[in-house]
C-alpha positions in Angstrom: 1.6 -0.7 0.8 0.4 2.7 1.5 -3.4 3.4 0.9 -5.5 6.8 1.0 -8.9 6.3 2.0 -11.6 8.8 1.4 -13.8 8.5 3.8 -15.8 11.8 5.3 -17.2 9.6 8.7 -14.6 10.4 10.7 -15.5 6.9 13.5 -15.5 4.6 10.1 -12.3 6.5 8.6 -10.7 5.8 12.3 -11.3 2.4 12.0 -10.3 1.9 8.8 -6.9 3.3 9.6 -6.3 1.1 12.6 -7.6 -2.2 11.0 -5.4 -1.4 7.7 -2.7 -0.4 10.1 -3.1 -4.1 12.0 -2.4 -5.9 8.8 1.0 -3.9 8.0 -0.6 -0.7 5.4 -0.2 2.6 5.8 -3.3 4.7 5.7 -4.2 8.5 5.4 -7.4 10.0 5.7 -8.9 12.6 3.2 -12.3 13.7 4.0 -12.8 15.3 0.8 -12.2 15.3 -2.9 -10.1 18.4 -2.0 -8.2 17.0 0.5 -7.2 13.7 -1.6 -5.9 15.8 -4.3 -3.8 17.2 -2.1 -3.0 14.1 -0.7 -2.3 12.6 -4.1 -0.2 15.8 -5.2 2.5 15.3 -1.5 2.7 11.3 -1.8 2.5 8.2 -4.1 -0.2 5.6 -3.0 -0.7 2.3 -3.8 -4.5 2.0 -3.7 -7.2 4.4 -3.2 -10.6 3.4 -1.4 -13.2 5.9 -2.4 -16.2 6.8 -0.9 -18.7 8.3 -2.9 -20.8 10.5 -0.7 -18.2 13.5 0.2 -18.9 16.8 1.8 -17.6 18.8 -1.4 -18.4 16.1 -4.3 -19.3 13.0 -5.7 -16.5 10.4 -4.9 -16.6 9.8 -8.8 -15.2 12.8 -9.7 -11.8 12.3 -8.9 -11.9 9.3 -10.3 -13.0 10.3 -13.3 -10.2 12.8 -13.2 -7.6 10.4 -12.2 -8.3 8.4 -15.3 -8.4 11.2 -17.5 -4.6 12.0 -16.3 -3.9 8.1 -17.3 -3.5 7.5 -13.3 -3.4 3.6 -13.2 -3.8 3.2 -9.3 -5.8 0.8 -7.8 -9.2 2.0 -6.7 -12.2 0.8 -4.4 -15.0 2.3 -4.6 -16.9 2.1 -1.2 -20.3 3.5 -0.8 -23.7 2.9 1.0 -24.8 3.0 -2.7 -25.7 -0.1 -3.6 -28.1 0.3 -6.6 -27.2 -1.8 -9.8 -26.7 1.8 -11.8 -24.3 3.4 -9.6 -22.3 -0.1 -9.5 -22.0 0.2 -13.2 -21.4 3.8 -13.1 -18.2 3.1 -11.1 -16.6 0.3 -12.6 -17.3 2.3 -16.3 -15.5 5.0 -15.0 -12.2 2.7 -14.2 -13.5 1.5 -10.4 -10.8 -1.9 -9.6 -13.9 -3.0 -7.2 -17.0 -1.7 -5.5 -17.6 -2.6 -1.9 -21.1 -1.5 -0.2 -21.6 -0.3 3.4 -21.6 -1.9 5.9 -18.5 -4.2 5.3 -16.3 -7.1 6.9 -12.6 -5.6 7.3 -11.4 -9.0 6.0 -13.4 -9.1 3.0 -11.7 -5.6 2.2 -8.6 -6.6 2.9 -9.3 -9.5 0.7 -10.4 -7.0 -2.2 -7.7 -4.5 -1.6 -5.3 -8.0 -2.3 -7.0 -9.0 -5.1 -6.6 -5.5 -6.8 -2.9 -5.3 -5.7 -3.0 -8.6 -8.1 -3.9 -7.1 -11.0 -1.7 -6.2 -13.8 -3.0 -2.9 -14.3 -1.1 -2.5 -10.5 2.3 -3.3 -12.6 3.0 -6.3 -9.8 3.7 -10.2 -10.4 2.8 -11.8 -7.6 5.7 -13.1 -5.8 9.3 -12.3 -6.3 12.3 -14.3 -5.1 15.5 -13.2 -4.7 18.2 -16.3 -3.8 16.3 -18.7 -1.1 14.2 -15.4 -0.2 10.4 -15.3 -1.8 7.9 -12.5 -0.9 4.2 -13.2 -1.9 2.2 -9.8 -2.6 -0.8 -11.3 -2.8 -0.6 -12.6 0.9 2.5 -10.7 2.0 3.7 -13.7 3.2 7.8 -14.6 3.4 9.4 -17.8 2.9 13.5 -18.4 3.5 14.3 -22.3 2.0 10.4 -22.2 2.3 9.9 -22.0 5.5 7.7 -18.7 7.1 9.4 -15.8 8.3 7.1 -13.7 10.2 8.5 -9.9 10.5 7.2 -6.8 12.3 4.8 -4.4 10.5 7.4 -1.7 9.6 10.0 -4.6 8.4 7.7 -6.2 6.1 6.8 -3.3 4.6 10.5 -2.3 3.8 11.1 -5.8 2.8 7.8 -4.9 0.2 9.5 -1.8 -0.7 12.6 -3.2 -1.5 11.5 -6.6 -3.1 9.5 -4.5 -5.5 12.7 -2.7 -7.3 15.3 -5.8 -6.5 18.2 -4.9 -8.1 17.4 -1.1 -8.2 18.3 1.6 -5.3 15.1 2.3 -3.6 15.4 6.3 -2.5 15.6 6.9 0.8 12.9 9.3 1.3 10.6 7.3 -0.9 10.7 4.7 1.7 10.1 7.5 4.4 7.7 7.7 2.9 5.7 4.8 2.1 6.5 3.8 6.0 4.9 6.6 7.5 1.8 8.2 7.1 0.9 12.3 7.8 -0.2 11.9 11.0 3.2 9.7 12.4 6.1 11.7 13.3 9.2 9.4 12.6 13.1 10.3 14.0 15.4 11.3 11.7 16.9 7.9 11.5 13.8 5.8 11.6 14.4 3.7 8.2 17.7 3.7 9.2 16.8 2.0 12.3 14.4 0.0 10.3 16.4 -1.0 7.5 19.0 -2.7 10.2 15.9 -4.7 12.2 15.3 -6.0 9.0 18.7 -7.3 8.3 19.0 -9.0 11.7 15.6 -10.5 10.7 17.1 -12.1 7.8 20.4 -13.4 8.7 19.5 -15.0 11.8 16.4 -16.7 9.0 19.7 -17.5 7.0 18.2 -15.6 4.2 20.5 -15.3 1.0 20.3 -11.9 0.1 22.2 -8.5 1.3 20.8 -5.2 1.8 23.2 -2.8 0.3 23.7 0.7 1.5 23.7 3.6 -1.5 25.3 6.1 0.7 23.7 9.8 0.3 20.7 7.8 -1.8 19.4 5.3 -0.3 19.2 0.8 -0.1 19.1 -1.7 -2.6 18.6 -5.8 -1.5 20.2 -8.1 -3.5 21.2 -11.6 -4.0 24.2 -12.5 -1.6 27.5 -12.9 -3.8 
């Protein structure tokens, strides 16, 4: 999952990054309404976590002008607001959730999985594909139900790849979701990424292939 957070206090928008980072999401920064738009415009997010009190506007704005464009993505709103009239303001305006300053990391993380729930987030909440299960909700993976435990960048390309089962998953869409503006992946980083994760799952015995679309990009599939 990758996840923009506006956040204009540059030691909480650090930690933010880091913590997200330690429980396998991508994160960007944006310090401004300005700079998520632009962020928004270069890259497709999963989830937005909005603060309110920017250095060029109201947090509120963009998302009042996300949901004018009919952009469904998830969003948090997280603000040192905590009056009952801004709460209402946000969720009225098409907020997911509104989190106050200060926080616990793991009740965020716990919010940004219940939104990821949702419908409105166009996700069931576990897919299985042969003796292979992925649970969104808790990003757990099961082969013949037992746990498989994968390394951040795996998981995240299993994610990726569990969410259009049976479709090719582009190439530079999963460059994407992977890596955030500030990493500097090689060339042939999902590449390298793509065949950790096949080891992962046949020594797990898992019953599934990940095909290569040469020139496109990988599709995962039940084994024949």
């Amino acid at each position: 999952m990758r996840v923009l957070a506006v956040e204009d206090e540059e030691e909480l928008a650090h930690l933010l990054k880091s913590n997200l980072a330690q429980r396998g999401l991508v994160a960007d920064i944006a310090a401004t309404v300005a700079e998520a738009e632009a962020c928004l415009d270069a890259a497709r997010y999963d989830l937005l976590l909005l603060d309110r009190r920017l250095q060029d506007e109201d947090g509120l704005v963009l998302l009042r002008r996300l949901r004018a464009a009919n952009n469904g993505i998830g969003v948090i709103v997280i603000t040192a607001r905590d009056a009952l009239e801004d709460r209402v303001e946000g969720l009225n305006l098409g907020a997911d959730d509104y989190l106050v300053k200060p926080f616990a990391i793991e009740e965020l993380i716990a919010r940004i999985n219940a939104v990821s729930r949702r419908p409105t987030a166009a996700r069931g909440v576990s897919i299985e594909i042969g003796n292979l299960v992925f649970n969104f909700a808790t990003s757990e993976v099961l082969v013949d139900d037992a746990p498989l435990v994968l390394p951040r960048r795996e998981l995240a390309t299993l994610q990726f790849l569990m969410r259009s089962a049976g479709r090719v998953v582009i190439r530079d869409c999963l460059m994407e979701g992977l890596y955030g503006f500030d990493d500097e992946p090689s060339s042939n980083a999902v590449d390298a990424t793509v065949s950790r994760l096949r080891r992962h799952l046949r020594s797990a015995g898992a019953e599934v292939r990940i095909v290569v679309v040469r020139g496109v990009g990988y599709m995962i599939a039940a084994a024949p």
